[in-house]
RORO-900736 format. One line per 4 residues: number of its first residue (from 1); their letters; for each residue x, y, z of N, C-alpha, C. Coordinates in steps of 0.05 Angstrom, whole numbers, padded with zeros to 5 digits. Layout:
<rs>
NUM = A = X,Y,Z,X,Y,Z,X,Y,Z  ... $
</rs>
This chain:
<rs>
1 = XXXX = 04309,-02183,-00084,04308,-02164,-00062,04279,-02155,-00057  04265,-02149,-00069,04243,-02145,-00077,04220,-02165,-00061  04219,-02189,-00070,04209,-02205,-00057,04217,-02209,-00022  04235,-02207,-00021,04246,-02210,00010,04230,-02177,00033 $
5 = XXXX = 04231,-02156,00016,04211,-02137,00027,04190,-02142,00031  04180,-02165,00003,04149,-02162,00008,04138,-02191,00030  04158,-02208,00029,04156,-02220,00051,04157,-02207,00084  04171,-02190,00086,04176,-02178,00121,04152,-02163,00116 $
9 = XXXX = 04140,-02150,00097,04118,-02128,00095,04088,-02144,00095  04092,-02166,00087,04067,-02185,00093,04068,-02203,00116  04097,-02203,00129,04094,-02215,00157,04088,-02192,00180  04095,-02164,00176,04090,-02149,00196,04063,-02137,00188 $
13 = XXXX = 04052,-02143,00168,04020,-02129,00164,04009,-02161,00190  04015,-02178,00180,03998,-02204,00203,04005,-02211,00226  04032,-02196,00234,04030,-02185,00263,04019,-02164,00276  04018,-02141,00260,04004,-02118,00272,03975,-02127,00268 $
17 = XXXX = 03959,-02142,00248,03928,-02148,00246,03923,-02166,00272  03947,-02184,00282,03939,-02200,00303,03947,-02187,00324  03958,-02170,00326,03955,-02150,00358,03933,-02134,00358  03917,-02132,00330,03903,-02112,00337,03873,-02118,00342 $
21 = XXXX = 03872,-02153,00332,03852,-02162,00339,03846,-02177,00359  03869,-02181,00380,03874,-02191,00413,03859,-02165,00419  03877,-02140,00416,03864,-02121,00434,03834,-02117,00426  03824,-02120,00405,03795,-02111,00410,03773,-02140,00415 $
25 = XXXX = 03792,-02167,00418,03777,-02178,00431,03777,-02177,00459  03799,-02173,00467,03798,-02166,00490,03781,-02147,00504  03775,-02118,00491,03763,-02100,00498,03729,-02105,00501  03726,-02123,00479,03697,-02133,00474,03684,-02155,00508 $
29 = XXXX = 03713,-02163,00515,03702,-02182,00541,03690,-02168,00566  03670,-02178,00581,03654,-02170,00592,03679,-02164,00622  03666,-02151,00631,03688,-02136,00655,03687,-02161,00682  03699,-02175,00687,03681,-02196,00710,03705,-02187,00733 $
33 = XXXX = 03685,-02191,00755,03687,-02179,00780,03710,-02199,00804  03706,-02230,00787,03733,-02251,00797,03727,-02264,00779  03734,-02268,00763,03753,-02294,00740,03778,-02309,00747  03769,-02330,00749,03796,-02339,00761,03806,-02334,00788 $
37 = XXXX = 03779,-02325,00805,03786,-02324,00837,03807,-02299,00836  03811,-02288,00828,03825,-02267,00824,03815,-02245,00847  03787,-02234,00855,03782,-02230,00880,03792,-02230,00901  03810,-02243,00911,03803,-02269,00939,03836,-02278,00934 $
41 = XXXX = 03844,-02281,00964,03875,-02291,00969,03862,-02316,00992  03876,-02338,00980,03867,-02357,01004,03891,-02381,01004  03894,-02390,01019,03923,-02408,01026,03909,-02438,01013  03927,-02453,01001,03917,-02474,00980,03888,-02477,00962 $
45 = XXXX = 03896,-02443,00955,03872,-02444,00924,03878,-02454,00906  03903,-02462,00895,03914,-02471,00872,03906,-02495,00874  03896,-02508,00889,03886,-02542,00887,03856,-02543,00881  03850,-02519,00884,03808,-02514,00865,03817,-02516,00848 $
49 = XXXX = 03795,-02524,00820,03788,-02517,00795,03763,-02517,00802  03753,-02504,00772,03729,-02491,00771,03715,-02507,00762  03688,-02514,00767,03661,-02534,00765,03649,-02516,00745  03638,-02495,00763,03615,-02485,00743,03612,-02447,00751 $
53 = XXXX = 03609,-02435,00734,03593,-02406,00739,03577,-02405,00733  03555,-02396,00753,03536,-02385,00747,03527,-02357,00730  03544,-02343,00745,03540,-02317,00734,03570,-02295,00733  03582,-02286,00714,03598,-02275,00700,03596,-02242,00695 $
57 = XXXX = 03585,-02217,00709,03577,-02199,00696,03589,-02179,00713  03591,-02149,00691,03608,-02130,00716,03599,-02124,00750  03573,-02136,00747,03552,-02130,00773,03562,-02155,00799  03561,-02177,00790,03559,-02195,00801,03573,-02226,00789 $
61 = XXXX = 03592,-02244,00807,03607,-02265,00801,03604,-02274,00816  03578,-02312,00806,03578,-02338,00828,03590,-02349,00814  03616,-02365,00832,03618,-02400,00815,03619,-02410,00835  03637,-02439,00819,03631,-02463,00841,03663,-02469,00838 $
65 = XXXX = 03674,-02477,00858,03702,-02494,00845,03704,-02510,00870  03724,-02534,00856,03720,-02560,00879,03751,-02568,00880  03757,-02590,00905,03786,-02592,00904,03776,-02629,00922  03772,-02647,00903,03776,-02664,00915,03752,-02674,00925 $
69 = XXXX = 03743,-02680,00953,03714,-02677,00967,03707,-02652,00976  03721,-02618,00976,03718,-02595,00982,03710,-02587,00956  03689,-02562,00972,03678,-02545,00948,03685,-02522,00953  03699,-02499,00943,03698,-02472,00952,03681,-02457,00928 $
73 = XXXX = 03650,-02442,00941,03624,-02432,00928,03642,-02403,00939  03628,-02378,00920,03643,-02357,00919,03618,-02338,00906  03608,-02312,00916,03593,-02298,00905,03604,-02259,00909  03613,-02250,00889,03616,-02227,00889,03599,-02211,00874 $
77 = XXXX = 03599,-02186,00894,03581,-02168,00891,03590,-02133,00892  03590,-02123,00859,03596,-02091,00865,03590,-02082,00886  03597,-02066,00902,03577,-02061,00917,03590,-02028,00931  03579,-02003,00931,03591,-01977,00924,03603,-01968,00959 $
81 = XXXX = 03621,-01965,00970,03638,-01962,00997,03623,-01938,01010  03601,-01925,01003,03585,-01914,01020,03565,-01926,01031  03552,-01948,01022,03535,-01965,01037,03540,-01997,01045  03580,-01998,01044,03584,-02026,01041,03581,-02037,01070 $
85 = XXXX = 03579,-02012,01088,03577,-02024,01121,03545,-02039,01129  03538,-02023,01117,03504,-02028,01114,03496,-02054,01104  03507,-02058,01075,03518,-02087,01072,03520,-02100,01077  03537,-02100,01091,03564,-02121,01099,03542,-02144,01128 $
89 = XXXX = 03535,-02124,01144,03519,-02113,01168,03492,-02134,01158  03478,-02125,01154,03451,-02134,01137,03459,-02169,01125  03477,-02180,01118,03481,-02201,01109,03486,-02213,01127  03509,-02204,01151,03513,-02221,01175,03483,-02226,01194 $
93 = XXXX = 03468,-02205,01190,03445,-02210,01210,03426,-02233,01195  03420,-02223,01161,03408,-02250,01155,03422,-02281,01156  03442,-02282,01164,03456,-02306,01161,03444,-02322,01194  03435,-02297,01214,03435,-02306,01242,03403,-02308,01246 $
97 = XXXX = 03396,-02287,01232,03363,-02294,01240,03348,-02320,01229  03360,-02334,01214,03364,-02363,01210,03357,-02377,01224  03382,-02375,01257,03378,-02392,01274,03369,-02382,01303  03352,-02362,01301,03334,-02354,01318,03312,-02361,01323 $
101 = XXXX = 03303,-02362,01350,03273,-02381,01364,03257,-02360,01335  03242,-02379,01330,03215,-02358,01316,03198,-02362,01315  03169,-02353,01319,03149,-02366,01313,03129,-02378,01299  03118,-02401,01311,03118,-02432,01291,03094,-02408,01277 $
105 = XXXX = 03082,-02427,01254,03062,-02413,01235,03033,-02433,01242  03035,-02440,01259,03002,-02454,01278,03011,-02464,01299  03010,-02440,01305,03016,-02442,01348,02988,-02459,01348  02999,-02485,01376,02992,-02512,01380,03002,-02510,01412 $
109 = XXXX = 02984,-02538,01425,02999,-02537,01455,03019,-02553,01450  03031,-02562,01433,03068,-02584,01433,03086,-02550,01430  03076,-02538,01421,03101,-02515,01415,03091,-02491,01395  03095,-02466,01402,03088,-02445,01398,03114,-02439,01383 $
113 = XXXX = 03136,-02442,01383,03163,-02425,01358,03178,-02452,01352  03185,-02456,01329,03213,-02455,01326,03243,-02459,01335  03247,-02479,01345,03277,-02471,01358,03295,-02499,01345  03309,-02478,01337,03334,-02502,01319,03352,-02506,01351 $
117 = XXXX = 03355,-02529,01345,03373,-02552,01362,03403,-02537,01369  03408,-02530,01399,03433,-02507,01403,03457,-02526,01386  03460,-02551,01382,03488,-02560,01372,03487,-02554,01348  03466,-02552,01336,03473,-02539,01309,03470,-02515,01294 $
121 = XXXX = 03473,-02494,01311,03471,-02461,01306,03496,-02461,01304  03499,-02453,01282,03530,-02440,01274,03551,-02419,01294  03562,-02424,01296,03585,-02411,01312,03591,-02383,01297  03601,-02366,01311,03602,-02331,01290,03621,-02324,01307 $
125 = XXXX = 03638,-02309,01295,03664,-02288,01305,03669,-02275,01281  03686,-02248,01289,03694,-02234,01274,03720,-02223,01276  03734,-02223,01251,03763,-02221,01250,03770,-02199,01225  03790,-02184,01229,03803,-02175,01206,03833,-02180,01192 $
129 = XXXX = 03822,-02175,01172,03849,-02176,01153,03847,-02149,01138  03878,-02140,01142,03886,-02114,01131,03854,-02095,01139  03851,-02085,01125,03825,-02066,01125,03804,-02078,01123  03794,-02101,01123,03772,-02116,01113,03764,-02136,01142 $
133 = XXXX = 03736,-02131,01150,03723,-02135,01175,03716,-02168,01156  03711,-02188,01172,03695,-02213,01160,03685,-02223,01186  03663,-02228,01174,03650,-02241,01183,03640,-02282,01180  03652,-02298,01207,03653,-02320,01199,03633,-02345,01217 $
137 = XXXX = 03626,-02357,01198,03612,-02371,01214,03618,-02400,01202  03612,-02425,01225,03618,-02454,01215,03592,-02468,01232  03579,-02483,01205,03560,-02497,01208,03553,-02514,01191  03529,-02528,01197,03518,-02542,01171,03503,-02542,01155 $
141 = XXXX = 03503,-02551,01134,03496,-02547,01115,03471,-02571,01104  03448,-02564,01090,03422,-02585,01080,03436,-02599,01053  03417,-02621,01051,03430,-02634,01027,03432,-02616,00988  03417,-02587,01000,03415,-02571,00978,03441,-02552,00984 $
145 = XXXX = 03462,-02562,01002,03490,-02543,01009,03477,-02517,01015  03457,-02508,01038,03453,-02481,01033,03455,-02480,01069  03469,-02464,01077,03458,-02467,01109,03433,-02449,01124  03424,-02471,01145,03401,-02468,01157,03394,-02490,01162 $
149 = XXXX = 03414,-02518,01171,03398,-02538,01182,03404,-02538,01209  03383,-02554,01220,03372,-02559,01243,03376,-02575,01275  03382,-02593,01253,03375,-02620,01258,03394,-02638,01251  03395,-02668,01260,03412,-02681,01256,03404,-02694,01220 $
153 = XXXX = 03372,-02700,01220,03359,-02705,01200,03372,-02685,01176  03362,-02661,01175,03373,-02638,01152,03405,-02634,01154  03417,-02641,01170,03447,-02634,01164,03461,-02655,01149  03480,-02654,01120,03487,-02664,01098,03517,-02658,01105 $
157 = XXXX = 03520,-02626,01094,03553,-02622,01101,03556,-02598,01118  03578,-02603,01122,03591,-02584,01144,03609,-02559,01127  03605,-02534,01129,03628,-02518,01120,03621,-02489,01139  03644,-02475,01131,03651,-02447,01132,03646,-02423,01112 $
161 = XXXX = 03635,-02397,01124,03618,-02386,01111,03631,-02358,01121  03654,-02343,01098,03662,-02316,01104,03648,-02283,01093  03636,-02267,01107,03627,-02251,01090,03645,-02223,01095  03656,-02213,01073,03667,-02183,01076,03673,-02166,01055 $
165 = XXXX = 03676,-02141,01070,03678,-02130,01041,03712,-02117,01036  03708,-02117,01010,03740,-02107,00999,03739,-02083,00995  03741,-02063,01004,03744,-02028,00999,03763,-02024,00969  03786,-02040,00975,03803,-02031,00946,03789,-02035,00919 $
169 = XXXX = 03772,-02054,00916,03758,-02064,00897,03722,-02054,00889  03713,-02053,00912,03691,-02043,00919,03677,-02077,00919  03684,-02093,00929,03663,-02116,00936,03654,-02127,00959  03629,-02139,00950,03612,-02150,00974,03620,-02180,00968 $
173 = XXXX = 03641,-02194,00995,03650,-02223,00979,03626,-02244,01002  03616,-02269,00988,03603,-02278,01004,03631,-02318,00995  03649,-02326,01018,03670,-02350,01005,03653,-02368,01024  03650,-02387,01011,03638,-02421,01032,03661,-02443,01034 $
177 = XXXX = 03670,-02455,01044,03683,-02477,01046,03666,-02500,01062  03654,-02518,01042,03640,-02533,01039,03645,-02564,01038  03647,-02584,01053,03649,-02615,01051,03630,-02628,01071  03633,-02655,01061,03615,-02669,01084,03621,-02674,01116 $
181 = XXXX = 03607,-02686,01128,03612,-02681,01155,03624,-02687,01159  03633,-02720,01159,03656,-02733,01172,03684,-02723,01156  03684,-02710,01123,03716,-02693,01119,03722,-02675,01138  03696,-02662,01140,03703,-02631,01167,03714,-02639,01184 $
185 = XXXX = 03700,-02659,01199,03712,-02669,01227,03742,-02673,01230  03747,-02695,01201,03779,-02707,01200,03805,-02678,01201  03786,-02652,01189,03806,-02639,01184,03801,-02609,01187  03782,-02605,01206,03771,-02581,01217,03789,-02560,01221 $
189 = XXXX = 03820,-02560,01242,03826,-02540,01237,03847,-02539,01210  03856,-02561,01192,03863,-02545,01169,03842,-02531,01155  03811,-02536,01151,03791,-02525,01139,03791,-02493,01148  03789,-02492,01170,03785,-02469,01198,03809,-02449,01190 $
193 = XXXX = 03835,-02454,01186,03859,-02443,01174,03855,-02426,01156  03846,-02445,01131,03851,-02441,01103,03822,-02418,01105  03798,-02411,01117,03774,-02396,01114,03796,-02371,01135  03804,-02376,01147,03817,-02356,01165,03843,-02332,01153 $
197 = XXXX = 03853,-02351,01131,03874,-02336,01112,03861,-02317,01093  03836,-02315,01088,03826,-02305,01070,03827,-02276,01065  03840,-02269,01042,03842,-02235,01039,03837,-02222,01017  03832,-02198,01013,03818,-02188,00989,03845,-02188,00967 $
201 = XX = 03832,-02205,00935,03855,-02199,00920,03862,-02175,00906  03896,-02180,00891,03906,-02154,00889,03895,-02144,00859 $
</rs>
């Protein structure tokens, strides 16, 4: 009888040591802002996996995740609901002053500014979901996936580029949906859809 106590009394001492060392590993993990896209509601996310993060910290969450020839790039940012309009605001304008006439840096008689090619300035509208303003734009992208091309020369891939912020959470979300040109083309408005469904997660 004896033995049979000290068996349940040495199985519940190594259950309670392993709940108690879940919870303080758990507590030890760094607070991340989307793990697991957890952020962000978007209609066929379950077909991403994740490539790579960059960065993991209570402040700030870049990764990369891909689905096939699509990439969905993702950057969240704390960011405090008294200045998230300012934000929000401020990112949409640098995304545009991009593709604004500007002036060249050795005015010449061939051309005095700057002017990216009108077919390839990104398109902009703005839409909401629930409480959250976004801001969207679809363009192309350089062979470094960053947008700001020009030209037929600098344009690589084509994607969609949502910026907004989530009040419930306090973030500044910057989502890309990213592929090459001729996938965009084949399948533009399912692409166009799936950037359109996009909502702050729960």
């Amino acid at each position: 009888m004896n033995k049979i106590f000290l068996y349940i009394y040495i199985l519940l001492f190594i259950s309670i040591s392993s709940s108690l060392a879940f919870l303080w590993w758990k507590n030890i993990q760094p607070i991340s802002l989307c793990r697991n896209l957890s952020c962000i509601h978007m209609n066929e996310m379950d077909a991403y996996t994740m490539q790579d993060i960059y960065s993991d910290t209570p402040q700030i969450y870049r990764a990369l995740f891909s689905n096939k020839q699509r990439l969905l790039r993702i950057e969240a940012s704390h960011m405090p609901q008294n200045i998230s309009t300012q934000q929000l605001n401020a990112s949409i304008m640098k995304e545009k002053a991009m593709f604004e006439k500007a002036p060249a840096p050795y005015p010449g008689e061939i051309s005095d500014a700057i002017v990216c090619d009108p077919s390839y300035i990104p398109t902009y509208e703005e839409m909401h979901q629930g409480n959250s303003r976004i801001g969207l734009f679809i363009g192309y992208l350089n062979n470094r996936m960053t947008f700001g091309s020009c030209s037929q020369d600098q344009a690589v891939y084509k994607g969609a580029l949502a910026l907004m912020y989530c009040q419930k959470n306090n973030l500044l979300l910057r989502v890309e949906l990213i592929t090459s040109i001729t996938n965009f083309t084949l399948h533009e408005k399912e692409l166009i859809r799936q950037i359109k469904s996009l909502e702050c997660g729960k």
